[in-house]
Residue, then its C-alpha position, 0 to 999 in steps of 0.5 A: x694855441x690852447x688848441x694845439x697844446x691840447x691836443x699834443x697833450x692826449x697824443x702824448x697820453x695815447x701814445x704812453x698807453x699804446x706802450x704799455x699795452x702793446x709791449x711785452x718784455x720776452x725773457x731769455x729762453x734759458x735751457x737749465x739742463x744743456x748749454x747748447x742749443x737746438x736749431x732744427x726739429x722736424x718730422x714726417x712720414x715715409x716708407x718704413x725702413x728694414x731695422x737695423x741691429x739692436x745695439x745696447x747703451x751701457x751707463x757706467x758709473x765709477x770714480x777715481x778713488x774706487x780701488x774696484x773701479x779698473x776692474x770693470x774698466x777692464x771687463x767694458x774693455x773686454x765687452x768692446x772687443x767682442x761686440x764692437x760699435x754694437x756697444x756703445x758706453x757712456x762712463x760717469x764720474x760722481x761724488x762717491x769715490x769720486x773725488x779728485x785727488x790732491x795732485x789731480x789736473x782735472x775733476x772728472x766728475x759732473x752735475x749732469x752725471x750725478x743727475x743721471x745717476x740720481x734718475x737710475x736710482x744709485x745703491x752705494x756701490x761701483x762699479x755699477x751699470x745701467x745696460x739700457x735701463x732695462x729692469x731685468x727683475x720687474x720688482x727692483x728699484x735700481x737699474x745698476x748692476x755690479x760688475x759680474x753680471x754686465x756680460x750676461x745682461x749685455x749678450x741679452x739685450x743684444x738679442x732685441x730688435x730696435x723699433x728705431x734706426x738711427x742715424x747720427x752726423x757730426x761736425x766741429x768747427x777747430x777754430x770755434x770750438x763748435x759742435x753741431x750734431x744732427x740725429x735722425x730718428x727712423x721708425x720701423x714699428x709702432x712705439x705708443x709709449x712717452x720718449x726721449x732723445x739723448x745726446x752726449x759728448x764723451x772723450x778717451x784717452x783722459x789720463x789722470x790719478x786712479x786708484x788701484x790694486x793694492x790701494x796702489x794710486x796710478x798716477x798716469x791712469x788713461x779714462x776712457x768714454x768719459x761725460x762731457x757735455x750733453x747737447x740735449x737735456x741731461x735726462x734728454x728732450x722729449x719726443x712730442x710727435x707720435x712714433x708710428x712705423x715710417x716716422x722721421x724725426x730730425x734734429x740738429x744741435x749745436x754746442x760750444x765744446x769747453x777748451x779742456x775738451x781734446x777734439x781728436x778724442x771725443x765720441x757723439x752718442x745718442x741713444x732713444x728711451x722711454x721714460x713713462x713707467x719704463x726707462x728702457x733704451x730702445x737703441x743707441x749710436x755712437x760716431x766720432x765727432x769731427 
């Protein structure tokens, strides 16, 4: 009997230290930047495509208290016209002159945008601009740019060829409220420099309180391209594999669209970028998102 006992006693000693040395508390895998999630990342070589147009990606960053903002909506407006999907804008709302009125149904405004706007260097005035983060001055620090030069700075970087083509699907489910994207990433030159990818939602036809001309408050304001949801990091997730000529990479997200999201308004953009010494976009695509 002492036999038996004995022997049940270091069983049970082994068996508590193969617990404690062969079980590993895993935490959650928790993405700070983005609540959505990736479910497909792969890449692979093939024969190089003929490049596609360059088009440029436009960050916009305004408010609803900036009497000057309408202004620039009104100028984007314009530039959308001339050059169509080869445009592609992204509207950001942040703190200065940003804060929602009284009276307002929805604050436009996001911790994701200020991050982005914090990355672009923001000097205290709006309307500015980033035309894809290109420094067109090597010394300057912001790549925010008034009003009155986004034409000119948009008609030259329209004259680039991209090194990437991109090709960008979507589909949502109505019922679920889910969004899953796939973007695929086709090199047609060699790029040695650190990238990212950028995923975005953004929504038109928002209609909230604007300050306007005469300090006159426009209570029925229609915003457009508005930042909803990043499906990717804000400042994006970053490209591991190397971007010779005839390189793909694809990825697939999926995302919960919040419920104050109209789903027959949103947009899906995505745009390529460097972020190692130069922030520049190397190219952009913007799809309806259905």
């Amino acid at each position: 009997m002492k036999n038996v006992v004995g022997s049940l006693f270091w069983l049970n000693v082994i068996f508590a230290f193969t617990m404690l040395f062969s079980c590993k508390e895993v935490g959650p895998n928790i993405n700070l930047g983005s609540k959505s999630k990736a479910l497909v990342d792969t890449t692979y070589l093939e024969t190089p495509q003929t490049p596609e147009d360059k088009n440029v990606v436009m960050e916009e960053f305004t408010g609803v208290q900036c009497v000057n903002c309408p202004a620039g909506h009104q100028i984007i407006k314009t530039l959308k016209a001339s050059y169509g999907e080869r445009l592609v804008v992204i509207s950001y709302h942040t703190d200065f002159l940003g804060d929602p009125f009284s009276f307002t149904t929805e604050d436009l405004r996001t911790e994701a945008a200020k991050q982005v706007q914090d990355y672009l260097v923001f000097d205290g005035y709006k309307p500015a601009a980033s035309i894809d983060r290109f420094a067109f001055n090597s010394s300057q620090t912001s790549l925010l740019y008034t009003r009155n030069t986004w034409s000119n700075r948009v008609q030259q970087e329209l004259t680039k060829t991209s090194p990437v083509n991109i090709l960008l699907s979507s589909m949502v489910d109505s019922a679920s409220r889910k969004l899953t994207a796939t973007v695929e990433l086709n090199y047609t030159s060699t790029i040695t420099d650190a990238q990212k990818i950028t995923l975005v939602i953004i929504e038109n036809n928002i209609v909230e309180p604007q300050l306007n001309t005469g300090n006159v408050i426009d209570t029925f304001y229609t915003h457009n391209d508005i930042q909803r949801v990043f499906l990717t990091n804000a400042l994006g997730d970053e490209i591991t594999t190397t971007t010779e000529a005839g390189r793909v990479v694809k990825k697939m997200y999926q995302t919960d669209l919040p419920p104050t999201l109209n789903l027959n308004n949103l947009k899906l953009v995505a745009f390529v970028h460097k972020f190692s010494g130069t922030k520049e976009i190397l190219q952009g695509k913007e799809i309806d998102a259905k």
